[in-house]
RODO-2510 file (C-alpha; in nm, 4 decimals, decimal comma):
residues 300
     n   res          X          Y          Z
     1     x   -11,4131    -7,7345    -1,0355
     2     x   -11,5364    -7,7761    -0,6682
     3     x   -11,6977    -8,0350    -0,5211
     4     x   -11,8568    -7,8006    -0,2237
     5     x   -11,5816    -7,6270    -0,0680
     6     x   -11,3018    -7,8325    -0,2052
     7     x   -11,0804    -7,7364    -0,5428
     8     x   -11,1065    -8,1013    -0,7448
     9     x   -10,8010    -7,9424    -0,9357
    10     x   -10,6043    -7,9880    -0,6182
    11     x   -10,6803    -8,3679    -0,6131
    12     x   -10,4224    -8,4091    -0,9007
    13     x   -10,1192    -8,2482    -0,6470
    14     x   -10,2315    -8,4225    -0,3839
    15     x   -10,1933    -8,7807    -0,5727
    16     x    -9,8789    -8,6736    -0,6923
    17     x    -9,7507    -8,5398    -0,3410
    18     x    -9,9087    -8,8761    -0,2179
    19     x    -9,6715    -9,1040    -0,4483
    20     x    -9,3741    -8,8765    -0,4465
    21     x    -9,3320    -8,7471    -0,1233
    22     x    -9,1979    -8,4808    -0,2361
    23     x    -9,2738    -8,0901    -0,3702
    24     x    -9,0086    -8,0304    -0,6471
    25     x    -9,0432    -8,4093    -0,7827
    26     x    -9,4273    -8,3228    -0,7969
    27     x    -9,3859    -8,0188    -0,9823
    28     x    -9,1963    -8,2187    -1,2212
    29     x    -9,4521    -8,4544    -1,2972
    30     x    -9,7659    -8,2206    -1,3073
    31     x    -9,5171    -7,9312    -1,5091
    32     x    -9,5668    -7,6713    -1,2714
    33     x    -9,3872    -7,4415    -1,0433
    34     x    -9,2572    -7,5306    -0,7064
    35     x    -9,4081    -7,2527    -0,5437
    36     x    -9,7729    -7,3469    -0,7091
    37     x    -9,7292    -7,6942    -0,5457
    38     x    -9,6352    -7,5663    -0,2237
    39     x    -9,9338    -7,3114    -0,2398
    40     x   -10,1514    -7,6358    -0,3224
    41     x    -9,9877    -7,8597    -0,0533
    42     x   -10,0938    -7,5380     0,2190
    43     x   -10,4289    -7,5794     0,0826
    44     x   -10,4489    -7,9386     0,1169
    45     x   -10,3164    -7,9123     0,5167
    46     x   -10,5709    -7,6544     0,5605
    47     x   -10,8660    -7,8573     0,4317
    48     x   -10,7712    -8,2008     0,6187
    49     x   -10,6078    -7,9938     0,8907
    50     x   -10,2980    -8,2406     0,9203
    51     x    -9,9508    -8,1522     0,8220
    52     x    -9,9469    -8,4649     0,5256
    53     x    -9,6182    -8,4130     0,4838
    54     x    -9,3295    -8,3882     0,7302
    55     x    -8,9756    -8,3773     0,7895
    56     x    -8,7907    -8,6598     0,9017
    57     x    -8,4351    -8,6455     0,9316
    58     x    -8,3105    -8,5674     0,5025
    59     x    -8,6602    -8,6929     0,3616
    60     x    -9,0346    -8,6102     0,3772
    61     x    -9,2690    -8,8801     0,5138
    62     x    -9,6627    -8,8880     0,5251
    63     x    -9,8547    -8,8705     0,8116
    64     x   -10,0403    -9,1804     0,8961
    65     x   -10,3524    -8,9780     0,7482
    66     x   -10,1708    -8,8932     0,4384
    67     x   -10,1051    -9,2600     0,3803
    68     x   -10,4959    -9,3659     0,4462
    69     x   -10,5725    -9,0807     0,1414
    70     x   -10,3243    -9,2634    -0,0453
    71     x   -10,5372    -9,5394    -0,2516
    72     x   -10,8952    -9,3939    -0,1983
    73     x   -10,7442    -9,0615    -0,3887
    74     x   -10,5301    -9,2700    -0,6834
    75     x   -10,8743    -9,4782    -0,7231
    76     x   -11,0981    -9,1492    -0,7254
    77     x   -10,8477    -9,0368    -1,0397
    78     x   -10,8363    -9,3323    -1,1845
    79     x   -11,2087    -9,3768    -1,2370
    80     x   -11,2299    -9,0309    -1,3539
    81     x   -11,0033    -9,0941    -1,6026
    82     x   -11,1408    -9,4263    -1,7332
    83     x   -11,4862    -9,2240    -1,7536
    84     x   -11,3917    -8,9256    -1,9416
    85     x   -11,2028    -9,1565    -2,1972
    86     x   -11,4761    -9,4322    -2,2308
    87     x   -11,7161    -9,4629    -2,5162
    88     x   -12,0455    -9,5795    -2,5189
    89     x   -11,9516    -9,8145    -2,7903
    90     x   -11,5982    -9,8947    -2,9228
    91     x   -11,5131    -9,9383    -3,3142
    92     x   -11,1413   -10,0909    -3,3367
    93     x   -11,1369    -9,9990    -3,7391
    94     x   -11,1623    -9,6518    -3,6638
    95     x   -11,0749    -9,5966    -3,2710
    96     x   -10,7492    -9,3638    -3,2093
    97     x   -10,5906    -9,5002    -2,8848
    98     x   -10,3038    -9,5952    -2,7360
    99     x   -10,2153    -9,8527    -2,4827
   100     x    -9,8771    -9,9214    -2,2381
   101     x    -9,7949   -10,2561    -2,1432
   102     x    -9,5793   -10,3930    -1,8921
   103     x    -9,4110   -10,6751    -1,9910
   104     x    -9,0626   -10,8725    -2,0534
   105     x    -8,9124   -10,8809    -2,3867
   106     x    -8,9769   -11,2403    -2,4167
   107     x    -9,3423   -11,1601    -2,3890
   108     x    -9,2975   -10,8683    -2,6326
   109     x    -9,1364   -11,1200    -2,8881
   110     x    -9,3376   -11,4150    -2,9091
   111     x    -9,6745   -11,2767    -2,7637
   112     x    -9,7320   -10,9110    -2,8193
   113     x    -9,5749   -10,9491    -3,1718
   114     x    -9,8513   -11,1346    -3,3008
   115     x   -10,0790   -10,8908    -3,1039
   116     x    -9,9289   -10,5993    -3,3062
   117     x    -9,9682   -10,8069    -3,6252
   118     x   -10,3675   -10,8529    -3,5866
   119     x   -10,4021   -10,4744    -3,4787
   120     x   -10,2543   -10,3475    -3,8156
   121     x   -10,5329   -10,5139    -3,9849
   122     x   -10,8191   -10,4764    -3,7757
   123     x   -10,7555   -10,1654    -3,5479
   124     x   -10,4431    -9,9765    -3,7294
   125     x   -10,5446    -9,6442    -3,5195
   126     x   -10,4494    -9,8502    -3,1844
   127     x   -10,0485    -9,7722    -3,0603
   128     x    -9,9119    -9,9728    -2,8386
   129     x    -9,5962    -9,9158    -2,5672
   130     x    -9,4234   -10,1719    -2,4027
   131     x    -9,2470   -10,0646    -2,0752
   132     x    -9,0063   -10,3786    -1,9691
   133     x    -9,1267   -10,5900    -1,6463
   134     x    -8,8491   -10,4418    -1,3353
   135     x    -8,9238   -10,3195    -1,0203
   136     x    -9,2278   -10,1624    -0,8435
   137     x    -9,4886   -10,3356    -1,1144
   138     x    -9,7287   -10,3693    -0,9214
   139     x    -9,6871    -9,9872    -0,8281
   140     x    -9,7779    -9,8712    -1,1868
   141     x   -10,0331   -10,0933    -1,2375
   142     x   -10,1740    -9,9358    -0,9297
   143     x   -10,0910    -9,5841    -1,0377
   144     x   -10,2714    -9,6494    -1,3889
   145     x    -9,9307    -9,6001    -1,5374
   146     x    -9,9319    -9,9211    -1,6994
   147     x   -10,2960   -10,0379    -1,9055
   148     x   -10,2019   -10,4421    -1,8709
   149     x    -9,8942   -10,6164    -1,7102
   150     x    -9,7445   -10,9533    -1,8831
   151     x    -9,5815   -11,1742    -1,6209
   152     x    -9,5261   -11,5017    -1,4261
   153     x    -9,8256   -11,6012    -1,2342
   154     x    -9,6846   -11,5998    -0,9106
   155     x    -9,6064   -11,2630    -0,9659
   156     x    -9,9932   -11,1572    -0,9733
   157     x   -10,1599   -10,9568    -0,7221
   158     x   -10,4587   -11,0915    -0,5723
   159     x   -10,5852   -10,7472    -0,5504
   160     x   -10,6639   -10,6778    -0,9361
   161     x   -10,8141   -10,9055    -1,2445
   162     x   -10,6159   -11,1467    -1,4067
   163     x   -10,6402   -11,4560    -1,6700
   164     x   -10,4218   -11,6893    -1,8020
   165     x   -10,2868   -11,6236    -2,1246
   166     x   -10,0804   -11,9320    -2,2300
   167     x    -9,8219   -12,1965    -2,0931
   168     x    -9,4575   -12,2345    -2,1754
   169     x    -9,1687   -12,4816    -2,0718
   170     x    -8,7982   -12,4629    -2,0946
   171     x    -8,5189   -12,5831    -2,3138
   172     x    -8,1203   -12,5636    -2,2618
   173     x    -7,9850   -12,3978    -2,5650
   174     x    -7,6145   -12,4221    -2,6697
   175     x    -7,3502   -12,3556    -2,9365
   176     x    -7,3905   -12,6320    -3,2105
   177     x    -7,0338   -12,6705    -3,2444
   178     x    -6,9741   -12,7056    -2,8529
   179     x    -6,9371   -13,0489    -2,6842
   180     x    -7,2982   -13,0465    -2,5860
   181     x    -7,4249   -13,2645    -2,8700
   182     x    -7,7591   -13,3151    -2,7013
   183     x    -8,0354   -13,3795    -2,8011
   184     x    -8,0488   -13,4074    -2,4007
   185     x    -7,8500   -13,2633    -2,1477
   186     x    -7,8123   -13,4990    -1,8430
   187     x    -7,8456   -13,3428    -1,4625
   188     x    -7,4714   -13,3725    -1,4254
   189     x    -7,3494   -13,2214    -1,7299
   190     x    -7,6198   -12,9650    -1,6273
   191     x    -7,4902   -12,8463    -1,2891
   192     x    -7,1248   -12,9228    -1,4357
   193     x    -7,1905   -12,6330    -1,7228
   194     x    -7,1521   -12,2709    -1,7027
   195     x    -7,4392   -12,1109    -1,7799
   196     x    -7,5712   -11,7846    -1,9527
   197     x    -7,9242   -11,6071    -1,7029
   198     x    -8,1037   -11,3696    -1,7051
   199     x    -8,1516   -11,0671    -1,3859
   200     x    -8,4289   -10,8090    -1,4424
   201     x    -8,4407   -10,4569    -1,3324
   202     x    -8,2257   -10,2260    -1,1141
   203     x    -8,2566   -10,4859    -0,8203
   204     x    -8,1076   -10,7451    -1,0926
   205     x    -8,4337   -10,9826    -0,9972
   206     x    -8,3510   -11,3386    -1,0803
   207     x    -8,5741   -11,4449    -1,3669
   208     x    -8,8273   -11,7475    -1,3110
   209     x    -8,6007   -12,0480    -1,4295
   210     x    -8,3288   -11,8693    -1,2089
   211     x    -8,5405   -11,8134    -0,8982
   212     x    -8,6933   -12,1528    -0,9187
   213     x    -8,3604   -12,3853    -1,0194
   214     x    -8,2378   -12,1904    -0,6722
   215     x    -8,5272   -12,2580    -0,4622
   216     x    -8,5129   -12,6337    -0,5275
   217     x    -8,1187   -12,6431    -0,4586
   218     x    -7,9981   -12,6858    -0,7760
   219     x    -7,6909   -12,4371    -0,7615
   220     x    -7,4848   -12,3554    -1,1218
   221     x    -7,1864   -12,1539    -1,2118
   222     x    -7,3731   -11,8474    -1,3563
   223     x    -7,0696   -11,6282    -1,5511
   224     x    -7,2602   -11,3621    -1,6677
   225     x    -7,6163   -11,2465    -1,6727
   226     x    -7,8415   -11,0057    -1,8703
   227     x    -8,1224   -10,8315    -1,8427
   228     x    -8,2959   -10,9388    -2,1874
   229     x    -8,4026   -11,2762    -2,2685
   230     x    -8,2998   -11,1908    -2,5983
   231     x    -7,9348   -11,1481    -2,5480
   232     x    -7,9293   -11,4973    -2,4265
   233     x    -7,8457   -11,6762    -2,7670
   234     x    -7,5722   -11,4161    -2,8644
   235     x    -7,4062   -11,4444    -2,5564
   236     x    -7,3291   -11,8428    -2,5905
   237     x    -7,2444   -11,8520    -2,9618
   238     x    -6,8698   -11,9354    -2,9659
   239     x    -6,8719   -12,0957    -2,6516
   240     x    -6,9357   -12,3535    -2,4003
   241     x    -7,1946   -12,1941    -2,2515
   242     x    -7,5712   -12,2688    -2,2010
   243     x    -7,8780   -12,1013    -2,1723
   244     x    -8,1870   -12,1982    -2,0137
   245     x    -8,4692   -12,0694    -2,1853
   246     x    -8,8302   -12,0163    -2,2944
   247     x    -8,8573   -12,2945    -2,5462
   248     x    -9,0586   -12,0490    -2,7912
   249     x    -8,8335   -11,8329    -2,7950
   250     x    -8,5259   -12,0614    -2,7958
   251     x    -8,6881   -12,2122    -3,1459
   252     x    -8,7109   -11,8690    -3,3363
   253     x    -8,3542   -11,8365    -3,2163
   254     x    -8,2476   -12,1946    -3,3427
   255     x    -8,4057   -12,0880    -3,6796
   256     x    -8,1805   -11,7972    -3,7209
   257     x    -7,8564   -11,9194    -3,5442
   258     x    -7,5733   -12,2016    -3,5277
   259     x    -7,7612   -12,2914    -3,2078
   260     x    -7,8826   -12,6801    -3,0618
   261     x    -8,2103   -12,7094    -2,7949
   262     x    -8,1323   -12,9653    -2,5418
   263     x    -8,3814   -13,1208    -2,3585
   264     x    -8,3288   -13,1184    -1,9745
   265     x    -8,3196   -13,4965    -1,8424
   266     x    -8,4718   -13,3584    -1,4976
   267     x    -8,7518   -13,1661    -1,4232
   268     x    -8,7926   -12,7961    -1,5444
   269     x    -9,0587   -12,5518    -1,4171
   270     x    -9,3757   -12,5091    -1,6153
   271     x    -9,4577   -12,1123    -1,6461
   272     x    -9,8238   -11,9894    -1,6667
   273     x    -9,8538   -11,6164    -1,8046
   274     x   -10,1643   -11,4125    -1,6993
   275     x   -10,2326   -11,0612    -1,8313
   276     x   -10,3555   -10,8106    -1,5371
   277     x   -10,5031   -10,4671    -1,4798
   278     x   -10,6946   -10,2390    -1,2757
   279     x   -11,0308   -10,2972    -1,1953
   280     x   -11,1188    -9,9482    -1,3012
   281     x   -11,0880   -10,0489    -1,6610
   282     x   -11,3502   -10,3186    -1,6423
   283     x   -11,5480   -10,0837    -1,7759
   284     x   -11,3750    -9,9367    -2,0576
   285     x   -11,5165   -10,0974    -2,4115
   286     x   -11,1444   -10,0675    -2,5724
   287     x   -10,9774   -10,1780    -2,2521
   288     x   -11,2389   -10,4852    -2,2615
   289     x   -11,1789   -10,5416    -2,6438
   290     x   -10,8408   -10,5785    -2,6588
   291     x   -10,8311   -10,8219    -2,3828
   292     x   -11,0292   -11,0459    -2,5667
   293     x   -10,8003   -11,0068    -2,8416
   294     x   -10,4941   -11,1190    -2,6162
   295     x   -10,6885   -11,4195    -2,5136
   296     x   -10,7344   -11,5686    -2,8846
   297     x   -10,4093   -11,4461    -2,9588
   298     x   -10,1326   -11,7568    -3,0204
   299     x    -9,7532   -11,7183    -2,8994
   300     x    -9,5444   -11,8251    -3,1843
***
């Protein structure tokens, strides 16, 4: 297709060439050859006569127009795609579609769960794939790699749509046959534990409780971490440990283990969950429907 004397076709390599910096990683992505993406990116420098990509030391770097083409050409896409896939009306009994999430495994357990649940009974042709929150969110909710990210609110971006989903607290959970008897846990006996966190992603990212117990001074002995919320119970049965966590999820746990929820004696941090996405979906009557489903939808 051409749009005057332009290929459209080569707007897919440039996006690609745009986000990767690079020809062979680019050919990867769109399964072609090297050589075909190299033929494109000569193309591409002869149309906006400007190199786009160049050399700098072991890497390739964009120019500074490459970099202005960066968001105006992933937007262009991304539209195109949420056209071509809309309908002019959306039937969840009988719609065939599939969505990816971005999201922490505690959302995925006591939020999407329950999602999943209604779906199989009102829309059972709707898949879902939950990617786990790490780094660079924000980057695939950009790239349209993600349909609607699960996190923290003060991990939003003022840049795209978001709404609250629900509220949650915490809740120190321990051993039931360790010397924290509870039902409380005191501030001393608090900082005087060792504790059980949690550290997301590649860049181990300290988890809300974690970043926000740190940023008000309130130091512990951390002796190991994980990078699911989940593993958290497992990891302090048979010991002294404790584990500050989600209170939801700490009470499915408590049903199914030897396990005692202590209520902090000091002030915890409230967490607020939002659900965002990219405005280009605004549009899309599935996209739209099954964010009204998340909104009536109750964490267990």
């Amino acid at each position: 297709m051409r749009l005057g004397h332009f290929d459209m076709n080569l707007f897919v390599v440039l996006d690609a060439l745009l986000d990767l910096k690079s020809v062979t990683k680019a050919s990867e992505r769109l399964c072609i050859g090297a050589s075909a993406t190299s033929s494109a990116l000569g193309r591409l420098r002869e149309h906006f006569k400007d190199d786009l990509l160049v050399q700098i030391g072991r890497r390739m770097e964009l120019t500074p127009l490459a970099e202005s083409l960066r968001e105006p050409v992933r937007d262009i896409l991304l539209r195109s795609q949420s056209t071509l896939t809309s309908k002019a009306a959306f039937e969840p009994a009988t719609a065939q579609r599939h969505f990816v999430f971005n999201a922490s495994d505690y959302s995925a357990t006591v939020f999407l769960a329950p999602l999943l649940q209604r779906l199989s009974r009102v829309a059972p042709g709707i898949s879902l794939d939950i990617i786990e929150l790490g780094n660079n969110n924000l980057a695939k909710l950009e790239r349209g790699e993600v349909d609607i990210a699960i996190y923290p609110e003060r991990n939003a971006s003022p840049n795209y749509p978001a709404e609250t989903l629900f509220e949650e607290d915490y809740v120190c959970v321990a051993w039931e046959k360790s010397r924290h008897t509870g039902p409380r846990i005191s501030f001393n006996d608090y900082v005087a534990a060792k504790h059980i966190s949690v550290r997301m992603g590649e860049q181990r990212i300290p988890s809300f409780e974690e970043w926000f117990l740190s940023a008000h001074g309130i130091k512990r002995q951390i002796v190991a971490t994980s990078s699911t919320f989940n593993a958290q119970p497992m990891m302090i049965l048979g010991t002294e440990y404790i584990a500050t966590m989600h209170r939801r999820l700490a009470q499915i746990y408590a049903r199914l283990l030897p396990l005692r929820l202590l209520t902090p004696e000091f002030e915890t941090p409230g967490l607020c969950l939002v659900m965002q996405w990219n405005h280009f979906n605004n549009s899309d009557a599935g996209h739209r429907w099954l964010r009204e489903q998340l909104k009536t939808i109750q964490p267990v």
